[in-house]
C-alpha positions, 0 to 999 in steps of 0.5 A, spaced: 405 476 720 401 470 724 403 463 725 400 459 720 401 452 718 398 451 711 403 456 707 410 456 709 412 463 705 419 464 710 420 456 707 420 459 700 424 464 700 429 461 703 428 455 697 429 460 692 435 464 694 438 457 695 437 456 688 440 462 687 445 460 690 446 453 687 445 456 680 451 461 681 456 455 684 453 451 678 455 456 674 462 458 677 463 451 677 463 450 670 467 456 669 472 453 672 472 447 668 471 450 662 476 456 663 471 460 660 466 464 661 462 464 656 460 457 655 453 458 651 449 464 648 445 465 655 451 466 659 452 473 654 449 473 648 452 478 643 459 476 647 458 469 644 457 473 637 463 476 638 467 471 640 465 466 634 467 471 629 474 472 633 474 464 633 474 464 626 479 470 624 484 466 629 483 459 624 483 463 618 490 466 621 492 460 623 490 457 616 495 463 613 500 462 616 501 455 614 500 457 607 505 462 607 510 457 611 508 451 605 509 457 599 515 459 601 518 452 600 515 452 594 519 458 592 526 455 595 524 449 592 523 453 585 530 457 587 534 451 588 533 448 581 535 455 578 541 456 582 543 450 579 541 451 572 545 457 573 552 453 575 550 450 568 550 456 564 556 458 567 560 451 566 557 453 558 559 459 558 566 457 560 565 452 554 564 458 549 570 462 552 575 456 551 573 455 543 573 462 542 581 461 542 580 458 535 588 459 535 590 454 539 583 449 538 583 444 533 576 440 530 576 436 535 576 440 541 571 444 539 567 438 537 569 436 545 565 442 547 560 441 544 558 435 546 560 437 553 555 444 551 549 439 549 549 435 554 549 440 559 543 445 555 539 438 555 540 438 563 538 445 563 531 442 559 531 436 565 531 440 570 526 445 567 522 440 566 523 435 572 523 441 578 516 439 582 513 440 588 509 435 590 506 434 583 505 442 581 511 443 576 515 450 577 520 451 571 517 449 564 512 456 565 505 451 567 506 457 572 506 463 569 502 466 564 502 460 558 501 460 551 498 455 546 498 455 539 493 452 535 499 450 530 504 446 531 509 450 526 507 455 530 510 455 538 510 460 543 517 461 546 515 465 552 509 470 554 510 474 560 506 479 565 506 484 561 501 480 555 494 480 556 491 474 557 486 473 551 486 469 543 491 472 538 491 471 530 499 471 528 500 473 521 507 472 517 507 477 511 515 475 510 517 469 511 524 467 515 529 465 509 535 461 511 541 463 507 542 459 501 545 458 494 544 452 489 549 449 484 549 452 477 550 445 474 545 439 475 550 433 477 548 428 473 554 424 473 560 421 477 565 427 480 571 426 474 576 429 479 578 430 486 574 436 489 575 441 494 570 445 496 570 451 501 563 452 504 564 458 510 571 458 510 571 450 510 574 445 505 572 439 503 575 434 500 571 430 495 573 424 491 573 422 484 567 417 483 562 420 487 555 421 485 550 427 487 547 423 493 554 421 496 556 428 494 551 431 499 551 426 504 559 429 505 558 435 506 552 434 511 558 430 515 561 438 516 555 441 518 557 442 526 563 446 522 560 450 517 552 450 520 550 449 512 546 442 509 546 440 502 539 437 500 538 435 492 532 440 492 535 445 486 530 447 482 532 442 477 534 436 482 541 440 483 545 440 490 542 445 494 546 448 500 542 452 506 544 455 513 541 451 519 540 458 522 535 463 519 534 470 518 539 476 517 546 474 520 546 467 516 550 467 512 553 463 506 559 463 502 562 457 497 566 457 492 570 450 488 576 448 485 574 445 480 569 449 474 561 447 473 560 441 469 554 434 470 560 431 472 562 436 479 559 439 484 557 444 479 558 451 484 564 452 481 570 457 482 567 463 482 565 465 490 556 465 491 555 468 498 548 469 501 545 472 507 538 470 509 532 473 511 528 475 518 521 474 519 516 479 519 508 479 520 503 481 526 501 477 533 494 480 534 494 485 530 501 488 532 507 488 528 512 484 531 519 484 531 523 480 527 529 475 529 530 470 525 525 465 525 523 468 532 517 474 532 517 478 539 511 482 540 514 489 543 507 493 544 500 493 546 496 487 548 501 481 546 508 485 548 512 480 550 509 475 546 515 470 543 514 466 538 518 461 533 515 459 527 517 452 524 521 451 517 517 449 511 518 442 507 521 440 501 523 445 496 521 450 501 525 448 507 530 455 506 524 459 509 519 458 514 510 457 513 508 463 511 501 466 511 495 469 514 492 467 520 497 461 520 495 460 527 491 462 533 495 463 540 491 462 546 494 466 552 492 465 560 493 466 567 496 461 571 500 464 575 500 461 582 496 464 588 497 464 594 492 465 599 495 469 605 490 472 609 484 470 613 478 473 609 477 471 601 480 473 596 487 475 600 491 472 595 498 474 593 501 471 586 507 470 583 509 468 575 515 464 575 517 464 567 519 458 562 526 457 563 528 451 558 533 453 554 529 455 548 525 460 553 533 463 554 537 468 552 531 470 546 532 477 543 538 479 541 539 483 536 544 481 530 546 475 533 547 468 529 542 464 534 536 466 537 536 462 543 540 457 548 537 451 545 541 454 539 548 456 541 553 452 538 561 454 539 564 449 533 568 455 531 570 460 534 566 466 530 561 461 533 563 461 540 563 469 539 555 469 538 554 463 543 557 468 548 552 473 547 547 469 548 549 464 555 550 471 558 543 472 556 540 467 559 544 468 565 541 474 566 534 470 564 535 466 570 538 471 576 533 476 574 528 470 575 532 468 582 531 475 584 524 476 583 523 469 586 527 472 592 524 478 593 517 475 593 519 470 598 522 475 603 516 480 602 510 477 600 510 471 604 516 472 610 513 478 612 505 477 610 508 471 615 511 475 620 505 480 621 500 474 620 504 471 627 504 478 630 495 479 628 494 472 631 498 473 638 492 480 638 486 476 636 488 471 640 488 476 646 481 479 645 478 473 643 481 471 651 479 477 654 472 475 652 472 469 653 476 465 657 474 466 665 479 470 670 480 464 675 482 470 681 475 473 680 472 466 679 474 463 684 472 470 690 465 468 686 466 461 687 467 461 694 463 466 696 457 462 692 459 455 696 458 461 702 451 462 700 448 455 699 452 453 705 447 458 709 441 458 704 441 450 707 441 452 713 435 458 713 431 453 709 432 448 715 430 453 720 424 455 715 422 448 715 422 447 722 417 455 724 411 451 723 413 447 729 412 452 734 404 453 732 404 446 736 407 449 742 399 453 742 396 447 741 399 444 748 
């Protein structure tokens, strides 16, 4: 090529590679910086797509991991509170072993039981009700599968997992009857003479001169010994008396020392005993069984649906509402999820049941209470059917606890623990991708500093080419 003045072309090649060389220091040099390789989509294009998403499976991961974490102290919060209810229970069932010794206890320790007894089922309903985390309530079933009845003669008592979430009629066919006998005789005057009667193998005394309301409020004062109250609901105005307890294990027996006349309690001295009757009916079409007051459904869509029925008023106080389609129970899903994975809808869920003391120890065949709320140890029969029933709901709560604990150590622990394991590989990938090898960086760094220094160099030679055209012209 000949010597010319107008156009440098060596000057522009070597402006070119400079800038070359420029751009990969620049490049390198932001590599650095950054730690990272890929800085824009230019830098690599379907790299920067791929590593976008592994950002966001390495937050969602993240995210999971903390969620886990956050539920399972939700669960050991909920187990605490049940540990403690489980101490109670064994405290109360000590209580109904100790009045069970009828042979040693007289009245006033079996009434010191069961005020202790009371006070320790009304702690149990506290703690149902109060077991909080944050503001979300753990143990009064808001966090299980609930029911609403739209009667409030009728209360749900329990729903479980098994019950299919939907609306419900509930039919009573036979009402739950209270064991009952009324006096064959009106009181109409003042007792004449003293008066024993014996009600459920308890004598009391009744004095000379009582009338019919005074009469009745005696006996009532007997009612923790004998289970029984009196009302003046006999058909014609006489003194009724009935079984707090409904159903086939109610039972009443009395019988007086003094004969019927206007002028005693009028049950006179032959014994009348009776027995009451358990409910029958439907919850959704289904035939439920029957415990006293209590119906539990045991197949189809409503199993394990528990329901208590209210007692009537008035003269019909002996047996609970009756009818078709006394109410309509509405069940729903609130169990609680747990969202434990990156992705949507990767949820595990856990129904922690009602555990008040009217949720514990229900369906027991044969037995005088239907419930802890129930449960009375003021005789020592009592204290026998009380047994049963706290044993129940012993194993209402460890049942509880159990599942409690093995959905905390499968279901979040170790969902936790592979969580931890996928984080540590994504993290891996998404740097070996992304993040810059600085021994490689810094080879191409120094080898980019090279080239600019030498390309500046060139380009000052490039420039100074055209100068020897002078050296013809001299």
């Amino acid at each position: 090529m000949g010597l010319v003045i107008a156009n440098n072309v060596p000057s522009l090649r070597a402006q070119h590679s400079l800038q070359r060389a420029n751009d990969g220091l620049s490049r390198s040099l932001e590599r650095l910086s950054t730690g990272l390789k890929v800085n824009r989509g230019a830098d690599g294009p379907s790299t920067l797509v791929i590593s976008e998403k592994q950002r966001a499976q390495i937050s969602g991961l993240e995210a999971a991991i903390n969620n886990a974490e956050k539920g399972i102290s939700l669960i050991q919060t909920a187990e605490g509170a049940l540990s403690e209810i489980s101490s109670l229970l064994v405290r109360i069932r000590s209580l109904a072993i100790d009045s069970a010794n009828s042979g040693v206890n007289d009245d006033d320790a079996m009434a010191a039981n069961q005020a202790e007894l009371e006070n320790a089922i009304q702690t149990i309903d506290r703690i149902a009700e109060n077991t909080q985390f944050a503001t979300k309530k753990l143990l009064n079933g808001a966090g299980g599968i609930t029911g609403i009845s739209t009667n409030s003669d009728v209360h749900v008592l329990r729903a479980t997992t098994d019950t299919v979430i939907g609306n419900y009629d509930v039919t009573v066919t036979t009402p739950a009857e209270r064991a009952n006998v009324t006096a064959t005789t009106g009181q109409t005057a003042a007792l004449a003479n003293d008066e024993v009667l014996n009600i459920n193998g308890v004598d009391i005394e009744l004095v000379a001169g009582l009338t019919q309301s005074e009469v009745i409020a005696r006996i009532n004062d007997f009612t923790s010994q004998t289970g029984v109250i009196a009302d003046d609901q006999g058909a014609g105005g006489e003194t009724r008396l009935y079984t707090e307890a409904f159903g086939s294990k109610a039972e009443l027996v009395v019988y007086s020392n003094q004969a019927n006349a206007v002028d005693s309690t009028g049950f006179g001295t032959s014994r009348q005993e009776d027995t009451g009757v358990d409910i029958e009916g439907t919850i959704g079409g289904v035939d439920a069984d029957g415990r006293g007051e209590v119906m539990i459904a045991r197949e189809g869509d409503v199993r394990g649906l528990t329901l208590s029925i209210a007692s009537d008023t008035g003269a019909n106080a002996i047996q609970t509402v009756s009818g078709a389609s006394i109410a309509n129970v509405s069940v729903a899903d609130n169990r609680l999820h747990f969202q434990v994975g990156p992705n949507q809808y990767q949820l595990v869920s856990v129904a922690i049941d009602r555990v008040n003391p009217e949720a514990l120890g229900l369906d027991i065949e044969g037995n005088l209470f239907t419930r802890l709320s129930q449960v009375d140890v003021t005789s020592g029969e009592k204290a026998q059917h009380a047994l049963e029933v706290i044993d129940a709901a012993i194993d209402d709560i460890t049942n509880t606890r159990g599942e409690l604990g093995a959905f905390q150590s499968y279901a979040l622990q170790s969902t936790a623990n592979n969580l931890r394991v996928t984080l540590e590989n994504t993290v891996n990938a998404e740097s070996v991708i992304r993040d810059t090898d600085f021994a490689s960086e810094i080879a191409n760094f120094t080898k980019q500093q090279v080239l600019v220094q030498a390309g500046t160099s060139v380009l000052s030679s490039a420039n100074q080419s055209s100068q020897l055209v002078l050296s013809l012209l001299g």
